[in-house]
N, C-alpha and C positions, 0 to 999 in steps of 0.2 A: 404904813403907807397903804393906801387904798389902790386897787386894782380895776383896770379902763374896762376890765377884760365883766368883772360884776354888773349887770345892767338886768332891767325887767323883761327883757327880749328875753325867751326860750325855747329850746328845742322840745318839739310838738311829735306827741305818736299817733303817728300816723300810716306806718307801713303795718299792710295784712300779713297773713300769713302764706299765699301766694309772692307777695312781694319779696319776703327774706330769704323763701326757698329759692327764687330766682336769684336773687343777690347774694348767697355764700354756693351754689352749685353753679352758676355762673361764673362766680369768680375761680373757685378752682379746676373748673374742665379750660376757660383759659386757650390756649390757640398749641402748645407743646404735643399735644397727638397727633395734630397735623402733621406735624416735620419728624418727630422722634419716634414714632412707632414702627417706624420700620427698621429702628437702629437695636430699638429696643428684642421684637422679636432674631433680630443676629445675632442679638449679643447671649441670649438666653432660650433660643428659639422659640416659638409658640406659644404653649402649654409653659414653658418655664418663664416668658414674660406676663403669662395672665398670674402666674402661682406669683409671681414677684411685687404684683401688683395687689392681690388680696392679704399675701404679708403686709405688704407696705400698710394698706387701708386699715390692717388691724393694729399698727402702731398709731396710724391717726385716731384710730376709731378710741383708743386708751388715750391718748391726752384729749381728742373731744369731749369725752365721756367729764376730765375734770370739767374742762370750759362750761360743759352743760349745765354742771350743778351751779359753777360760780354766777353764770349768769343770767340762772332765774332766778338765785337769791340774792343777785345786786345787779338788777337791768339798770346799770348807770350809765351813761357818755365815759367813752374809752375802756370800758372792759379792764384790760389787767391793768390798767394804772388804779383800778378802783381795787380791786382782788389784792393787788401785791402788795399795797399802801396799807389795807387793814392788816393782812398776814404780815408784810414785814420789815413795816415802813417805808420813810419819807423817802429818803436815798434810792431804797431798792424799789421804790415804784417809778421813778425816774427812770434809772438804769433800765428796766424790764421794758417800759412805754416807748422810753427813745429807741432802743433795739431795737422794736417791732416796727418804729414810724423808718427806721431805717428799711425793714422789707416792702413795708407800702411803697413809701419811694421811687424804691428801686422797681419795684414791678409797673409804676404806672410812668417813671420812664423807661423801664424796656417798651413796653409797647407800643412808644412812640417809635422805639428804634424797630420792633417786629413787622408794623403796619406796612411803612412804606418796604422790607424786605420781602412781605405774600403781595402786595401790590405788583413788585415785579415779575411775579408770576402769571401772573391774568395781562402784562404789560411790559413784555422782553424789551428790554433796551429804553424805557421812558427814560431811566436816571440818564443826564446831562449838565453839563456847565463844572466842570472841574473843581474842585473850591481845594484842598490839600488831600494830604494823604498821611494815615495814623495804623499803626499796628500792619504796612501793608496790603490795604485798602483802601480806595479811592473815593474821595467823599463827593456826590454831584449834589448842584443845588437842587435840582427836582425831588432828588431822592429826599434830602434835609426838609423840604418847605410841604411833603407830602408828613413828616412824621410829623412838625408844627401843626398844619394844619389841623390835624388831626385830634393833637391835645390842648388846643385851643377851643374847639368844636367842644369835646368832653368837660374840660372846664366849664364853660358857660352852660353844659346841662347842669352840672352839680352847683354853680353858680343859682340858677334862678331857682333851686329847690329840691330837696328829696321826693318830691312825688315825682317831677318829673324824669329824674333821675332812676326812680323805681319803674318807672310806667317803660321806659329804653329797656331798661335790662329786662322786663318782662317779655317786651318783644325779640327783642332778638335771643333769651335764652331760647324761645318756643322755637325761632330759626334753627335755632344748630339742635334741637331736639327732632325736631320733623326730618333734615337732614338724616340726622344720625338714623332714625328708626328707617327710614328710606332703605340706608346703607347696611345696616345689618339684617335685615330683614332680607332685601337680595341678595345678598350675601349668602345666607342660611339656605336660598332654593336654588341660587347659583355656584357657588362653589364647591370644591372637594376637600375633604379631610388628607388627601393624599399630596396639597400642597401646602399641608402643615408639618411633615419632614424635613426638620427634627424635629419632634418635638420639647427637645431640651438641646443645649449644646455641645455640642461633640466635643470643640476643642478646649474650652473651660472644664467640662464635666458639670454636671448638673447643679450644684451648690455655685460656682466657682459662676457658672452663668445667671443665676439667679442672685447672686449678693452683685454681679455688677449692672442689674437691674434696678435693685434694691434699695439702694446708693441715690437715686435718681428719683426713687417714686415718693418720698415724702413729700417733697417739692412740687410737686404737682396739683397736690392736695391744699396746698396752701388760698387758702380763703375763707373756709366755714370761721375764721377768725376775725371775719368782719360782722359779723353778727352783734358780739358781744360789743362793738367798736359803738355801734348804731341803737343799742339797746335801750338807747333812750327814747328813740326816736319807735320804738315796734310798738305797736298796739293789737298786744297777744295777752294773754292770762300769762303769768311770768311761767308757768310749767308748759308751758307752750313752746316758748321760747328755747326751752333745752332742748322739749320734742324736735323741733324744727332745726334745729342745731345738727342733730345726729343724724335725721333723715335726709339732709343733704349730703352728709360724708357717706353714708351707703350709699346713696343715688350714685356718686361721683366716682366711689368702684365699681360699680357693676359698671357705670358708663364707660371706662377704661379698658375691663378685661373684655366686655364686648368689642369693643374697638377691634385690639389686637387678633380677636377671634375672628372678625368679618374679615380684617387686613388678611391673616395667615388663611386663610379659605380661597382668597382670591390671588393671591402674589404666590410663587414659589421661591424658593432659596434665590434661582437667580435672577427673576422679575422682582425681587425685593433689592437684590444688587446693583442694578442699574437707575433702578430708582432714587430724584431726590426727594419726593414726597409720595411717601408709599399710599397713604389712606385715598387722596384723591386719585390715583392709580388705579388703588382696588374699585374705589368709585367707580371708575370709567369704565374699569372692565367689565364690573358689574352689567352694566349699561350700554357697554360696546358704543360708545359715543361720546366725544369731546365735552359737551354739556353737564357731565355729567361729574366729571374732574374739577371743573371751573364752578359747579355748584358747589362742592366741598370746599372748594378753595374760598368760598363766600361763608361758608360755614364757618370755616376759618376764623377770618375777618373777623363775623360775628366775637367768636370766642375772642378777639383782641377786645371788642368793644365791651364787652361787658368782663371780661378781667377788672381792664382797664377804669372801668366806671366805675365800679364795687371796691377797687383800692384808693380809689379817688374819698370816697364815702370814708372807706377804714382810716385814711392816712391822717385826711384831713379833722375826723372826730378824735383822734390819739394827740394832734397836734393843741387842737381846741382845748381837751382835757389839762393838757399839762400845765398852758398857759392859764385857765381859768381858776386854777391851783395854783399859780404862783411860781411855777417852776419853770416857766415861760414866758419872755418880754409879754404883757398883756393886749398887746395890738392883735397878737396872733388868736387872741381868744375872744376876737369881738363876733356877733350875731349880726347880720343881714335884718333890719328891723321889719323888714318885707316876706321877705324868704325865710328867714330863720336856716340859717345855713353859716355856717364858718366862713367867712367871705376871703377872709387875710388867709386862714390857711389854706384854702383852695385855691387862692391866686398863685400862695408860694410854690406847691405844689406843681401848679401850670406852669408856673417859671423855670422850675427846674426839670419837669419832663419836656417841654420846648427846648432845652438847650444837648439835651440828652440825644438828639439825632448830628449836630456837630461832631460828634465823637464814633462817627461811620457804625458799619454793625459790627465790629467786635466790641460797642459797647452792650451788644446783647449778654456773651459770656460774666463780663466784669458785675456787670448789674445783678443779674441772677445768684450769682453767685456771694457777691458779698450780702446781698441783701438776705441771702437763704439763712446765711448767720447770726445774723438778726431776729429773725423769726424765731429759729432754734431756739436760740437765749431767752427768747418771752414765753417760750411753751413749757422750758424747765422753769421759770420764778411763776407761771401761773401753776404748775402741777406741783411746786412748794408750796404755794400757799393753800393749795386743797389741801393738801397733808396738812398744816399748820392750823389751819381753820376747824378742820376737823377734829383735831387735839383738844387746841384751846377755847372753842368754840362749840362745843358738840350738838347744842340746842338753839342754836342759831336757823329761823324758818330757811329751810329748804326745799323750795316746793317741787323741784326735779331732783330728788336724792339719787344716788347710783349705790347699787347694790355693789357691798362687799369692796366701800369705800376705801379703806385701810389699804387692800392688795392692789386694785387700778390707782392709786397715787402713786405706790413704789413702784409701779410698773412705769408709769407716764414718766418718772423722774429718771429711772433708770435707762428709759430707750431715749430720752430727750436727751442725756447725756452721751448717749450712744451719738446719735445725731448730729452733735455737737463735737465731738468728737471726728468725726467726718473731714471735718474740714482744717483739720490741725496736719504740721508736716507729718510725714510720714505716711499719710492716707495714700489713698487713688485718687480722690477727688480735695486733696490740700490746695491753700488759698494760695496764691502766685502775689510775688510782691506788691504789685499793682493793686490785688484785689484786699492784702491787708494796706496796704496805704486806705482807700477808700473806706475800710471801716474805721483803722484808726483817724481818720482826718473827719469822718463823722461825728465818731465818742469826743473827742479835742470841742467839737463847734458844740457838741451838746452841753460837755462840763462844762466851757464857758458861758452858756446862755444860761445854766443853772445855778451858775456861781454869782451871776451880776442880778437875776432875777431874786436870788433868794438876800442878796445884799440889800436891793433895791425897795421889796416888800417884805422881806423878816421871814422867818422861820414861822412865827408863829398865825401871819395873816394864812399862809399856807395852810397849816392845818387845820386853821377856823375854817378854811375854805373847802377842805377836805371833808371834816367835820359834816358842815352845811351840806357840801354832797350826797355824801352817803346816808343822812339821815331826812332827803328829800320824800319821795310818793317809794323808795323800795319797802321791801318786806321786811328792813330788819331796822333798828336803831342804828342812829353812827356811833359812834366810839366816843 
């Protein structure tokens, strides 16, 4: 059976390398310092939520390190469904891509639900007009038609194109950059080291406060994996591509522990207590002026908007991937013959972060969380298939090779499982029946649409289509 989804339309490279560094350090700085950084230095005090966070960085920094290599030696549309599909088949590229279209998802409808919860900050009391109430929480239309609005807006940039799409998140990452340097900068000539007491947690002890830091920082970092999503669309030298891969996930710890280090300079133990959003706090104090909280709080924003945007790009290319393989109804893998852009999967997308503010803001927890599992599970079958490639493949062009390949695989695979791990009963941070309902009622809609797709176009159109991928304009022959 022939596939709707095959047409002479194609996705065009066209993003710099300005563009991708905004678009994966963008996505992961994201709008979570905002709110959590003050929770974060309680929980582990100061000094032990920075140490918690350059741990964290160095568990990303080992599975980006795989990501890097796979994706300057296969800059394809969708990243690990191209990686996993060579390493370790049909099935397990499915599995690994739907997972990860599960965290995009989920992240670019939390942000529908994030947007209009910092809007109420800059705007006590707008939410109005009653509509129900879920998890004990009361849902107002204004609050709802602010988070619509919002991912409706963002759709229609990714709608008419990746440049314009790249040209937003340029501007606003520079936003929350000029910001940020603002804020630790006065920070550093204004504050004291004597309102960094503790420097680690008393009533945890110092491990005990850093592993409940620790728990939290991977997730944070979650984006430098839209890169590979987009790789078709960069127009870098593919050894580029890895470069600019890794140099966003340092950016994005250093951006973090400085955070916490300007926060703990300005807040003390119990100005962090009273606080609900410590960073614009420390803002203010900085500044000794209202302006100056409410500029954070737009920094903020920012970070909503360009998460937001960059999972829009990831989601929708993971989606387009599957579908243009056969693994997915082929409507979802049509091209914009204008724009050259996923149109079907950016709508679907939009439609389901539009409806994701209905569900009040405890659908921030549910989202986050199940989506974070998702993620997880694509970073262990992408750091299997570095191992697997590197086996069976040894001379396979790799123009961003990693030193001392062998040991950062086992390592990627072992904290990935670690990770993974996290979220099983028995944890601190284990999934609450709600949030396994959610993945499993995900997995359920994805076997189906892979069962009726592969019925519908065969086994074998898929692979020719695979095939044809991967032996497009990359560096290496397909299979």
């Amino acid at each position: 059976m022939s596939n709707d989804a095959s047409t002479a339309v194609q996705l065009t490279r066209v993003l710099a390398r300005t563009d991708v560094l905004a678009l994966a350090f963008g996505a992961m700085i994201g709008w979570g310092w905002i709110v959590l950084t003050g929770s974060w230095i309680q929980s582990a005090g100061s000094l032990g939520a920075i140490t918690a966070f350059l741990l964290g960085g160095l568990i990303i920094v080992l599975v980006g390190l795989t990501y890097a290599e796979l994706a300057s030696a296969m800059p394809k549309v969708g990243g690990e469904h191209v990686y996993s599909y060579r390493a370790l088949g049909h099935f397990a590229s499915f599995l690994c891509t739907w997972a990860i279209t599960l965290g995009y998802v989920s992240v670019v409808a939390f942000e529908a639900v994030a947007l209009p919860t910092v809007v109420e900050h800059l705007f006590p009391n707008y939410a109005v007009g009653h509509l129900w109430t879920l998890a004990d929480w009361d849902v107002k239309a204004t609050w709802v038609a602010v988070g619509v609005m919002g991912s409706l807006i963002m759709m229609t940039i990714n709608y008419v194109g990746i440049r314009t799409a790249a040209l937003v998140q340029k501007l606003v990452t520079l936003l929350i950059l000029a910001v940020g340097i603002l804020f630790i900068t006065g920070a550093l000539f204004e504050g004291s080291t004597a309102t960094m007491e503790p420097l680690f947690s008393i009533e945890e002890g110092v491990m005990g406060g850093i592993m409940a830091v620790i728990i939290m920082v991977p997730f944070m970092f979650v984006g430098f994996d839209v890169i590979p999503q987009a790789a078709e669309e960069i127009d870098l030298p593919f050894r580029e591509i890895g470069r600019v891969l890794m140099i966003s996930v340092i950016l994005a710890v250093f951006w973090y522990a400085l955070i916490i280090l300007g926060t703990s300079l300005m807040l003390n133990p119990e100005a962090l207590s009273k606080s609900s959003l410590a960073v614009p706090d420390a803002m203010q104090a900085v500044f000794q002026a209202p302006w100056a909280g409410n500029l954070m709080i737009l920094a903020g924003i920012a970070g909503i908007i360009t998460s937001w945007n960059a999972f829009y790009i990831g989601g929708s290319r993971a989606i387009y991937a599957l579908a243009h393989s056969g693994m997915l109804p082929a409507f979802l893998g049509k091209l914009h013959p204008r724009y050259r852009t996923p149109t079907n999967a950016i709508l679907l997308i939009g439609a389901l972060s539009s409806l994701a503010p209905l569900l009040g803001r405890s659908a921030l927890v549910w989202l986050v969380v199940a989506g974070g599992l998702g993620i997880v599970i694509a970073y262990l079958f992408v750091s299997l298939s570095f191992l697997v490639l590197r086996h069976r493949e040894p001379d396979m062009p790799r123009p961003f090779k990693v030193r001392h390949g062998k040991l950062v695989g086992i390592l990627a695979v072992v904290l990935s499982l670690f990770l993974a791990g996290l979220y099983l009963p028995g944890s601190p941070s284990a999934l609450s029946a709600l949030e396994w309902g959610i993945v499993a009622g995900w997995m359920i809609l994805g076997l189906g649409l892979y069962a009726w797709s592969r019925f519908h176009y065969g086994l074998d159109y898929s692979k020719r289509m695979m095939q044809e991928e991967m032996a497009g304009d990359s560096v290496y022959p397909g299979r």
